[in-house]
C-alpha positions, 0 to 999 in steps of 0.5 A: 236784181239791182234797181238799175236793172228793174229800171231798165226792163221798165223802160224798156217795156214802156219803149214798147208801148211807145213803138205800138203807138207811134206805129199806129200814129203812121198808120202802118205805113212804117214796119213796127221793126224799123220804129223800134229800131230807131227808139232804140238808137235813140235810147242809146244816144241819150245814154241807155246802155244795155249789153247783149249776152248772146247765150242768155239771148238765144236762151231766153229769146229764141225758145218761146218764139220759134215755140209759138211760130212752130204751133201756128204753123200749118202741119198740112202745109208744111207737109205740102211745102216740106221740100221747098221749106227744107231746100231753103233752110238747110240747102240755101243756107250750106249754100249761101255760106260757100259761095257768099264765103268764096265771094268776100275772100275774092273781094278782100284776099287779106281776109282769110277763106275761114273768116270769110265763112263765118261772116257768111254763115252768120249771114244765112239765117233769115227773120221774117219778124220785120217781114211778117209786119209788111205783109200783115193784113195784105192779100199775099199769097198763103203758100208764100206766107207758109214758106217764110215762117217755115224756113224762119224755122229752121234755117237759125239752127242750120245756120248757126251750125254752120257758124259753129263750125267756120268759127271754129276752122277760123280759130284753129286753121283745121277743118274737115269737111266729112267731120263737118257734114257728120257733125251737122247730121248728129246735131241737127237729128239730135235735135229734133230727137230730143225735142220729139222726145221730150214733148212726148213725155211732157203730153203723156205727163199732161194727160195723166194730170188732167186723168186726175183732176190737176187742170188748174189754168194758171198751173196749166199755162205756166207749164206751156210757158216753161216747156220750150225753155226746157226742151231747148235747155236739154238739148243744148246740154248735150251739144244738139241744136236747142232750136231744131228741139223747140220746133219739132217738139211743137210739132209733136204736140200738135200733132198729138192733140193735147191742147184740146184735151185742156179746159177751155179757160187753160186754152183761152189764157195759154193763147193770151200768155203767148201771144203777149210774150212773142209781141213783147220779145219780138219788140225786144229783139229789135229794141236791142238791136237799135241799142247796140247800133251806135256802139257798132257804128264807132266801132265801123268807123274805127275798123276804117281808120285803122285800115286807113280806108274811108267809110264810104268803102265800107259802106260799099262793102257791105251793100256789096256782100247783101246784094252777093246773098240777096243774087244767092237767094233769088237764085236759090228760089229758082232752083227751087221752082225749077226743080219742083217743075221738073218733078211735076213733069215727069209725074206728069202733074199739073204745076204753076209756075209763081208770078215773078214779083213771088220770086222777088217778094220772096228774095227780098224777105231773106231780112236777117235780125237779132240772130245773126247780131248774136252770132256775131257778138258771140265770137271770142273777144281779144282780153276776154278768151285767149284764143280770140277771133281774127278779124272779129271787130271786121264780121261784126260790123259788117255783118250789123251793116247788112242787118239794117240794110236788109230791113231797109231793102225790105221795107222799101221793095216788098210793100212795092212787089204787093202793090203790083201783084196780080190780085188773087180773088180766090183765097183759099183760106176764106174759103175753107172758113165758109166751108168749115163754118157751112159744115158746123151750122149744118151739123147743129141744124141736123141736131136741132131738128132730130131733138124737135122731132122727138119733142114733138113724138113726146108732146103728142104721146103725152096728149095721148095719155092725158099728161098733164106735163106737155106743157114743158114739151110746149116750152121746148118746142118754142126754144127749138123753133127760136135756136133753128130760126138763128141758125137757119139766118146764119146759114143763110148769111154764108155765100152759096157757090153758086156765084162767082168767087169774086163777087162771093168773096167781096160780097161775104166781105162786105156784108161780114164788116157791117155785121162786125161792126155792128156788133160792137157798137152793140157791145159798147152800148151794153158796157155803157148801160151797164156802167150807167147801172152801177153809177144808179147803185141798180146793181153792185160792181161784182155784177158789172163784173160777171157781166162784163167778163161774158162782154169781153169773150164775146167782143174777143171773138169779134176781134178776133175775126175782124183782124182775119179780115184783109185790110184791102178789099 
């Protein structure tokens, strides 16, 4: 790697870190995306100038990512929202490519229907990345957060199919619709065969390895960092789709339960290694997008002077081709709700109708991000391949003006549709946590006092046979006595469901903030006495260091649960 290079993933990585503060300097009210967008253009207006490969993009970018998405994705409901996820990422997709297709040769007739396809295509995957920054911490429905990231799933790899095969038709001016459709089954059922297939094999080897004593942390860790790559890799060897083998290989894993069969470290580490890898790669993409911004924009304005039209016109363009895919989108969501009323009426099931302002939250979430731009970067260039793409500089740009408006639309509207939902108190994830935190400190209480009862039957048995050894029965009365008290406290600290969900909910809220917060005054006064302890020479830095590991697990477990909190209540 030459010094230029190292310098640039340095400054790109430090850009990182300047998006997270300025982020948190405007108080969230800006989407980290859009902050990074802007460093990025800004990067590139001083002189920074990185290129976009777009197959070394979709390799190194798309396999860890949709691999974490994919494993923090519910498997109960995805089973449940299967239909609604499904319709979204492959059905609106075909759908959105024709008819937004259709829609830009009517409006542009020079610009042929094949050409017109490809931009569409490029067009329909959805990056509920920006999405997944507005609604962080906001009481927005489960279901709806469920239904984003499961479509964000697999709508990239129906989409880019369907790419593949418009591009192609474009270049060659032949298309078969049967050999498309037999074309997109084999692809994507060949993906996702793969995939399952390959993460079969890959838990069968981990669970031999871990039979056998090879369950170092660091080894363990590298291996789950390495599997997406590889699955994707295999795939896309044999011409099936590499995303639809990332996601359903997670599946498999998940469903398959290794990842608890792992040491607790190896977990702890894994969790930490991926959650620092999607930050940083999603922080990336857009960086990257902002960077190519410029480049695209000259290159806008010499696509309107060539064809002697204004940049007003194209500009008109292309608000005109998001508003055609966002009117596709909340049409499609429609269909999807009115369809699902109508099998809940012939099975004669209840059904709730979502609020209008879902519907809308839920349109203007189809933002589209770095995989389009690499789809579109992808095509044929003229002095590059001999068989360039017409109209290549055309989709392009475009396709990039729809990007940034799509981001900007969403950050405008979808804080706005929040505010005005009705708010639900009900949450169902609080209050399947209560139930499931209820369950485990019931569960210990049992085991505490089954072990009290028997110490006390063998206190009384060694009083009988003058024992002199009662004395450790003693001991271990008063340490049971002292574990079932705490954990009759934190039973107690649980809301009943006697009262009402809204007063439970804030109530429980409420009361679990203070304690938090608590917690960690208490924690940052421990670190200072222990700090004030070395600086004593009372103990020795390796002490301050066991210490504070013990410190920062339990401070990581607080956190952890004061960033499950919702910022509004």
């Amino acid at each position: 790697m030459s010094m230029s290079e190292a310098e640039t993933i340095l400054i790109l990585l430090a850009m990182i870190v300047i998006s997270s503060l300025a982020v948190r300097a405007l108080s969230n009210r800006v989407p980290a995306p859009l902050v990074q967008i802007f460093l990025g253009i800004v990067a590139a207006l001083c002189g920074l100038h990185v290129g976009l490969k777009p197959s070394l993009f979709m390799l190194v970018f798309l396999p860890p990512l949709l691999f974490t998405d994919a494993f923090r994705m519910p498997l109960r409901e995805f089973s449940e929202l299967r239909s609604v996820i499904l319709f979204l990422a492959f059905g609106l997709v075909v759908i959105s490519t024709v008819l937004c297709g259709y829609a830009i040769h009517w409006m542009i007739p020079a610009v042929s229907l094949a050409v017109c396809f490809t931009l569409a295509a490029a067009l329909s995957p959805t990056d509920t990345v920006a999405v997944s920054s507005l609604i962080a911490g906001r009481r927005v429905s489960e279901r709806l957060i469920h239904i984003l990231n499961g479509e964000a799933l697999f709508n990239d790899a129906s989409g880019l199919v369907c790419f593949h095969f418009a591009m192609i038709a474009a270049m060659t001016g032949e298309f078969s619709y049967r050999h498309a459709f037999s074309s997109f089954l084999l692809v994507s059922f060949g993906g996702l065969a793969i995939g399952a297939g390959l993460a079969w094999i890959a838990v069968r080897a981990e669970r031999i390895l871990l039979r056998r004593g090879f369950d170092d942390p660091l080894m363990q860790v590298l291996m789950i960092v390495l599997l997406p790559f590889g699955i994707y890799a295999a795939a896309e060897t044999v011409h099936a789709s590499g995303i639809l083998a990332a996601v359903s290989g997670c599946m498999v894993i998940k469903l398959t339960g290794v990842s608890d069969e792992a040491a607790t470290s190896t977990r702890l580490q894994a969790s930490t290694v991926l959650d620092t890898v999607s930050y940083v790669f999603n922080a990336l993409i857009f960086l990257l997008l902002g960077l190519q911004l410029p480049w695209l924009l000259n290159a806008g304005v010499e696509l309107a002077q060539e064809h002697s039209a204004h940049f007003w016109q194209l500009s008109l363009l292309v608000a005109s081709v998001y508003a055609i895919m966002f009117v596709i989108r909340f049409c499609g969501i429609w269909i999807s709700v009115i369809r699902r009323w109508a099998v809940a009426r012939m099975s004669h099931r209840a059904f709730a109708f979502p609020h209008f302002l879902e519907i809308v939250l839920l349109a203007f979430s189809g933002v589209r991000g770095a995989v389009t731009l690499a789809a579109v970067l992808s095509l044929p260039a003229l002095g590059i391949d001999p068989q360039a793409f017409p109209e290549r500089s055309f989709v392009i740009t475009v396709a990039t003006g729809v990007i940034v408006l799509s981001l900007v639309m969403a950050a405008i509207a979808i804080p706005l549709c929040i505010r005005f939902l009705p708010r639900d108190m009900s949450d169902k994830h609080a209050q399947e946590e209560s139930l499931a935190r209820q369950r485990l400190l019931q569960a210990t209480l049992q085991l505490l006092h089954n072990e009290q009862s028997r110490a006390e039957k063998d206190r009384s048995e060694a009083i009988d046979n003058a024992n002199n050894n009662h004395g450790n029965e003693d001991m271990r009365l008063e340490v049971l006595g002292r574990l079932l008290q705490t954990y009759e406290n934190r039973l107690s600290q649980i809301d009943g469901p006697t009262q009402s969900p809204v007063l439970t909910r804030t109530t429980a809220l409420r009361r679990e903030r203070i304690e938090l917060a608590l917690r960690l005054i208490v924690l940052r006064l421990q670190r200072q006495t222990l700090h004030a302890l070395v600086d004593a020479r009372d103990i020795n830095d390796q002490t301050e260091w066991d210490i504070q590991r013990e410190l920062d697990y339990e401070e990581q477990v607080i956190r952890s649960r004061v960033q499950r909190l919702p910022q509004d209540i």
